[in-house]
VMD Tcl script that builds the backbone (N, CA, C; Angstrom):
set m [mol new atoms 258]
animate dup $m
set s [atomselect $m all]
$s set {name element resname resid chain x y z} {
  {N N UNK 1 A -12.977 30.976 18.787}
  {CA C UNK 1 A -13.418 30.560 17.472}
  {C C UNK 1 A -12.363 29.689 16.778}
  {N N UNK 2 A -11.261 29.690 16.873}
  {CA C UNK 2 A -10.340 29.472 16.295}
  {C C UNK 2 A -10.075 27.677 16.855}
  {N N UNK 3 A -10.061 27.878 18.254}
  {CA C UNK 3 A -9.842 26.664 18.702}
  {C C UNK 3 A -10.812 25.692 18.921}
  {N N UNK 4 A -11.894 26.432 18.449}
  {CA C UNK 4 A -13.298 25.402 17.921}
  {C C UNK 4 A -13.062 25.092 17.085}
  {N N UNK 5 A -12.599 25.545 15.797}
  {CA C UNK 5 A -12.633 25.504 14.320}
  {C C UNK 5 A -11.491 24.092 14.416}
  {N N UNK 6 A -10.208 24.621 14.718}
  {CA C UNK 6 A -8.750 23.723 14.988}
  {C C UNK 6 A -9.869 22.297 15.544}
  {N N UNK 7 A -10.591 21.906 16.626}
  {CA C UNK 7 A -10.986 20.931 17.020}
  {C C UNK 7 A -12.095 20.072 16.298}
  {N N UNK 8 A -12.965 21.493 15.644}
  {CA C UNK 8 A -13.877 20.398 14.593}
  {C C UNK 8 A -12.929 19.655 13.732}
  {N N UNK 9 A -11.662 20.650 12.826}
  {CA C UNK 9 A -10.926 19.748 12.045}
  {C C UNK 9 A -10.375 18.588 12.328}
  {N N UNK 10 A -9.841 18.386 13.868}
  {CA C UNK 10 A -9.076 16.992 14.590}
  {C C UNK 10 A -9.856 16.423 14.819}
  {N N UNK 11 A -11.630 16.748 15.066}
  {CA C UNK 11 A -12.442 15.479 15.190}
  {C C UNK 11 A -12.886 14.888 14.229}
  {N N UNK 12 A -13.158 15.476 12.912}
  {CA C UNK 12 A -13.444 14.927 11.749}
  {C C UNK 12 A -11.898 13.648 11.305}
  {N N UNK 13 A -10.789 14.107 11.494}
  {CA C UNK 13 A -9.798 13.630 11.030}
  {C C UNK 13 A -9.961 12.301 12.061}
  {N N UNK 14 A -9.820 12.442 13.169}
  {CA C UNK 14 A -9.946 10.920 14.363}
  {C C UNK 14 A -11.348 10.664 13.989}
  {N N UNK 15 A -12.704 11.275 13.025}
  {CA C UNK 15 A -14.054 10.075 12.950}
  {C C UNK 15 A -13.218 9.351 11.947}
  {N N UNK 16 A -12.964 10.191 10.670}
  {CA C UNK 16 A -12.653 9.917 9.623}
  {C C UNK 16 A -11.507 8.269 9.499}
  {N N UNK 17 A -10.119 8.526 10.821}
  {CA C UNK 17 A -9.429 7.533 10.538}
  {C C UNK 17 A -10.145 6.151 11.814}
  {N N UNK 18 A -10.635 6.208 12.225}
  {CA C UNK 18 A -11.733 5.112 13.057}
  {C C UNK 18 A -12.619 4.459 12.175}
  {N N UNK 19 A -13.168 5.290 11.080}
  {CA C UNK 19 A -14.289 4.782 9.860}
  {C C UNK 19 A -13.375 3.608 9.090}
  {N N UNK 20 A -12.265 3.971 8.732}
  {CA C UNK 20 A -11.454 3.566 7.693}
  {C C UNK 20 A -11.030 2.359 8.977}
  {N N UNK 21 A -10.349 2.494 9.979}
  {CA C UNK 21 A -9.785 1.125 10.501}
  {C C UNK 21 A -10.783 0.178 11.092}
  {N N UNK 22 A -11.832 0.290 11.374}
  {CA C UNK 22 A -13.602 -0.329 11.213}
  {C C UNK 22 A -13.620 -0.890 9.943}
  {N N UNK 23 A -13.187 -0.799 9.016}
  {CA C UNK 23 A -13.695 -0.515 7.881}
  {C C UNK 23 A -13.077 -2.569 7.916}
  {N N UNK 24 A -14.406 -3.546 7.033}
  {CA C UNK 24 A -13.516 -4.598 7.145}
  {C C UNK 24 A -12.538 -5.051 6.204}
  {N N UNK 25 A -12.950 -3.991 4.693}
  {CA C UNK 25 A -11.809 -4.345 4.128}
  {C C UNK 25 A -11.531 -3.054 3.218}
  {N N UNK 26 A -10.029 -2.780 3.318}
  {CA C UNK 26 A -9.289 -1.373 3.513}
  {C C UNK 26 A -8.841 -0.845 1.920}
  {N N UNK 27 A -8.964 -1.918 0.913}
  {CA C UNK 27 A -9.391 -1.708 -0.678}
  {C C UNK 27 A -10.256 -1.004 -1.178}
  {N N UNK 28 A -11.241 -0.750 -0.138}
  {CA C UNK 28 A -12.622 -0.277 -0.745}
  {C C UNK 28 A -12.915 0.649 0.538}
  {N N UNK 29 A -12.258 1.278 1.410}
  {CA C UNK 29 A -11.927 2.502 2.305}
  {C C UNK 29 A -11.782 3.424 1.674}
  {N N UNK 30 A -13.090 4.377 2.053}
  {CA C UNK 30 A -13.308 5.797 1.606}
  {C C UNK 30 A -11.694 6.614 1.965}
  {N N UNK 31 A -11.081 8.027 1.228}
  {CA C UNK 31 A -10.201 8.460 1.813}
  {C C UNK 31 A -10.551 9.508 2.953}
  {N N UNK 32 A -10.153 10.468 3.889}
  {CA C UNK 32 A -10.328 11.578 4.236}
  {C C UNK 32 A -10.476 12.618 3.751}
  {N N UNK 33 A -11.596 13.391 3.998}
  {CA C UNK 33 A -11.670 14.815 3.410}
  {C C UNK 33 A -10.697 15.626 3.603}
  {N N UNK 34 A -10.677 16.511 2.999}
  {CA C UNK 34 A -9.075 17.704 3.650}
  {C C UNK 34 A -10.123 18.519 3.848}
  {N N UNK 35 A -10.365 18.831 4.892}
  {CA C UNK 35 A -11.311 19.954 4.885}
  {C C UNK 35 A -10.322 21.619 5.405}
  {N N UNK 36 A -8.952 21.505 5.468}
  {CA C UNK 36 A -8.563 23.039 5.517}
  {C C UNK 36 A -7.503 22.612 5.151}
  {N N UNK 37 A -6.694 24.484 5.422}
  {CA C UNK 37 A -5.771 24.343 4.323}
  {C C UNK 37 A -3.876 24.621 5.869}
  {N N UNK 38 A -3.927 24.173 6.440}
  {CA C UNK 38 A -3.136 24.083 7.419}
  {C C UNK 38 A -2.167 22.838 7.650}
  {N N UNK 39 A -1.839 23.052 8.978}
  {CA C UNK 39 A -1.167 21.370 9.378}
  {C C UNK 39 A -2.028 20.136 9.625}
  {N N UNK 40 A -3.598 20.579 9.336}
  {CA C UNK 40 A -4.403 19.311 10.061}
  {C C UNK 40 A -4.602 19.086 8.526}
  {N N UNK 41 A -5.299 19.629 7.492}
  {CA C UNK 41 A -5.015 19.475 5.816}
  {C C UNK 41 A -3.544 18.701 5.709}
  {N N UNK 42 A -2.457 18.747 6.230}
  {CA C UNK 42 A -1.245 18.588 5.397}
  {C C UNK 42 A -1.458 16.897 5.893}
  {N N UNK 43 A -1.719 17.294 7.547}
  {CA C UNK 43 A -1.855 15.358 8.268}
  {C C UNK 43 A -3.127 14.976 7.272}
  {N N UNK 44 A -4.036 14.991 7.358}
  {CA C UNK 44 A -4.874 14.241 6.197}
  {C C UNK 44 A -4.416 14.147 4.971}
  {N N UNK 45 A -3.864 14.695 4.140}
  {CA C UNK 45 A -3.402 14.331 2.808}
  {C C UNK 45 A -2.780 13.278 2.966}
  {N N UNK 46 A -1.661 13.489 3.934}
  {CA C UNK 46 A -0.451 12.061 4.214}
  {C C UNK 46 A -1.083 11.129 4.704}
  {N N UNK 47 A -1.680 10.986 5.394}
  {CA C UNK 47 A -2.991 9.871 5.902}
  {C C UNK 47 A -4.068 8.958 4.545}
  {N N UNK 48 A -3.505 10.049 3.827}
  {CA C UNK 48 A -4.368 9.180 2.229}
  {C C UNK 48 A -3.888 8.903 1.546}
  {N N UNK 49 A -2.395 9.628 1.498}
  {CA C UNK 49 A -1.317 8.814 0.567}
  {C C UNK 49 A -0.820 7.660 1.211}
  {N N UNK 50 A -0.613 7.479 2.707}
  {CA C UNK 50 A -0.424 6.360 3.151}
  {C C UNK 50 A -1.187 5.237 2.952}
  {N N UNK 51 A -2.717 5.679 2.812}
  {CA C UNK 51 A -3.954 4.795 2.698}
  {C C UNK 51 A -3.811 4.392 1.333}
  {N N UNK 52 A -3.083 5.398 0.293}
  {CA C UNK 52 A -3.452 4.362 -1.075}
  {C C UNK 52 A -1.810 3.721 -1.110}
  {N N UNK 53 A -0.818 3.906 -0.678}
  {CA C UNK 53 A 0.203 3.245 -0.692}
  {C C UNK 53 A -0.209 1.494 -0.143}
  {N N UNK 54 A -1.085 1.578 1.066}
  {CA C UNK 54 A -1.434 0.504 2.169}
  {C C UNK 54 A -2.624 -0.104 0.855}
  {N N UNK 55 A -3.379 0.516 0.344}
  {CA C UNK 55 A -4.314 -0.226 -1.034}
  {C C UNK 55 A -3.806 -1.154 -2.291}
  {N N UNK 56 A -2.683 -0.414 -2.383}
  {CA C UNK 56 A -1.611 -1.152 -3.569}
  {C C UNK 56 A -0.710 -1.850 -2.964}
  {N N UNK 57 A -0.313 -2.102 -1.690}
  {CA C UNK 57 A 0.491 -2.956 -1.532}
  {C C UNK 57 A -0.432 -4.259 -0.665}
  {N N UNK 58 A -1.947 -3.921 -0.875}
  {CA C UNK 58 A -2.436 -5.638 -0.479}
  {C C UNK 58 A -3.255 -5.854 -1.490}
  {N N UNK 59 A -3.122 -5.393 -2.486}
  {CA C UNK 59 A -3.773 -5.558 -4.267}
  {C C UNK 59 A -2.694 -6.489 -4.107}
  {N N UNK 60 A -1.253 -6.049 -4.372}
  {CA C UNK 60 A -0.358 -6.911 -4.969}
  {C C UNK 60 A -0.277 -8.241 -4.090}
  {N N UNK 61 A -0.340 -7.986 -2.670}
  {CA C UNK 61 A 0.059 -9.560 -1.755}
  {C C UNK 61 A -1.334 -10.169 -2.393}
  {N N UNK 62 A -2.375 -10.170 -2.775}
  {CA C UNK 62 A -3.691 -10.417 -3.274}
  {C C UNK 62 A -3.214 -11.256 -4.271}
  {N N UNK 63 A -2.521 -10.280 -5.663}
  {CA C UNK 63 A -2.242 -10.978 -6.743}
  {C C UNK 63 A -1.020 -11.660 -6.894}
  {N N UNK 64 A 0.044 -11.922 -5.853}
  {CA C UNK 64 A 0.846 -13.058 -5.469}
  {C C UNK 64 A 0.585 -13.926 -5.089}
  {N N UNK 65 A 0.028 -13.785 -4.263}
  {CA C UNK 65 A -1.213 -14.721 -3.447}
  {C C UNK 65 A -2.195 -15.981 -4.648}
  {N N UNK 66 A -2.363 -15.018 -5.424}
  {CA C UNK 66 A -3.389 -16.081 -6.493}
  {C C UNK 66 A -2.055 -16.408 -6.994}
  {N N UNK 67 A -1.358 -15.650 -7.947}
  {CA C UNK 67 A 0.151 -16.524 -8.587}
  {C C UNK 67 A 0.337 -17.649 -8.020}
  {N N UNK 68 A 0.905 -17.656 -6.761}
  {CA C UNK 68 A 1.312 -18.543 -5.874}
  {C C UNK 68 A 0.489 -19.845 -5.987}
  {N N UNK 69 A -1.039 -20.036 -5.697}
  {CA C UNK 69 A -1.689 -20.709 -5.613}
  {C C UNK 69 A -1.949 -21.399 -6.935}
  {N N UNK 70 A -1.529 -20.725 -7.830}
  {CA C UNK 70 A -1.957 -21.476 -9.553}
  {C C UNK 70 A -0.829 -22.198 -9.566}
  {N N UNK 71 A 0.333 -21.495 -9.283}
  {CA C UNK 71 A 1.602 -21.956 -9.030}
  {C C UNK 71 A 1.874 -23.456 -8.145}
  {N N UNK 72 A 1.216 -23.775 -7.656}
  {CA C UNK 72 A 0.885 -24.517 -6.546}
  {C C UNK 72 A 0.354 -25.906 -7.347}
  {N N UNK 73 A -1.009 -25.090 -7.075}
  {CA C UNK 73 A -1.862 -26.246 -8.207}
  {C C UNK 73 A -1.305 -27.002 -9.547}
  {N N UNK 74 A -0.296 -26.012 -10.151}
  {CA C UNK 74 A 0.309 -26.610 -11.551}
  {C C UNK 74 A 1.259 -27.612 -10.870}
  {N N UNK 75 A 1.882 -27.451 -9.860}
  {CA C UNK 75 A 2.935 -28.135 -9.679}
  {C C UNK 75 A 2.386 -29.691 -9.070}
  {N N UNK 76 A 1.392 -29.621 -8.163}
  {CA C UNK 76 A 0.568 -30.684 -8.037}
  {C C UNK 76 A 0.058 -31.770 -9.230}
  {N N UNK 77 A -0.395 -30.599 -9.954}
  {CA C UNK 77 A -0.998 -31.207 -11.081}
  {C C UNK 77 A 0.560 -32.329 -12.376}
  {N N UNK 78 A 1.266 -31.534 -12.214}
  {CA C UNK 78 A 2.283 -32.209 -12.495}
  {C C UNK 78 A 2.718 -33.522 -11.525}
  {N N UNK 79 A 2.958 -33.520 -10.749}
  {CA C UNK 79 A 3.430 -34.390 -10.349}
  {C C UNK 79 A 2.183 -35.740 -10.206}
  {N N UNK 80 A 0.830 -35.281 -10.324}
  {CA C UNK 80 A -0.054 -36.480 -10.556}
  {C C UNK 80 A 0.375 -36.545 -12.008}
  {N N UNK 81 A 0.591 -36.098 -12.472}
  {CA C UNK 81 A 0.568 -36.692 -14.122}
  {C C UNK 81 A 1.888 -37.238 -13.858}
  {N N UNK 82 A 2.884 -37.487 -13.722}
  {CA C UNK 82 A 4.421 -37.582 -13.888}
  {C C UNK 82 A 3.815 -39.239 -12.559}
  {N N UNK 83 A 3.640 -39.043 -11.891}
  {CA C UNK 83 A 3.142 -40.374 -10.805}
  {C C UNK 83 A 2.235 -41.880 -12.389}
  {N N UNK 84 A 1.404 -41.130 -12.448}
  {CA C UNK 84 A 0.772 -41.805 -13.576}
  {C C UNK 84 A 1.109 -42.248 -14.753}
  {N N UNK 85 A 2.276 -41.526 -15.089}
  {CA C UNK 85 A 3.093 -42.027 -16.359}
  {C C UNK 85 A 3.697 -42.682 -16.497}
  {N N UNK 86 A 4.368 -42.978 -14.860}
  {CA C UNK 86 A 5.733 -44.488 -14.859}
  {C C UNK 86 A 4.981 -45.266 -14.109}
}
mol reanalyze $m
mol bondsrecalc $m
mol representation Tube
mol addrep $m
């Protein structure tokens, strides 16, 4: 019983992290259930704090990413105006 129980929990945890790396974009990736209260609970929790650590750090390359590109564009945009002025 026990080592049924132990294996439903490791198969839910390997559907669970296959769903999420399928998944095509990882912002909007459901987390894992914790479904017990053991070492396979402790690996899923860390598996979701990793997952929202991995969420906020491609929010931010996202919103550098646009910076960058306005950043870009202004500087373009300058230099047609600065071309046009002399």
């Amino acid at each position: 019983y026990i080592g049924k129980d132990l294996s439903n929990d490791i198969n839910n945890v390997v559907t669970g992290m296959k769903t999420i790396s399928n998944s095509k974009n990882i912002v909007y990736a459901n987390s894992l259930p914790i479904t017990s209260n053991d070492e396979i609970g402790d690996l899923t929790s860390s598996f979701n704090e990793i997952q929202k650590l991995t969420k906020r750090y491609v929010e931010q390359l996202h919103n550098s990413q646009e910076t960058l590109m306005e950043s870009e564009r202004l500087a373009s945009l300058g230099q047609l105006i600065g071309r046009n002025c002399t």
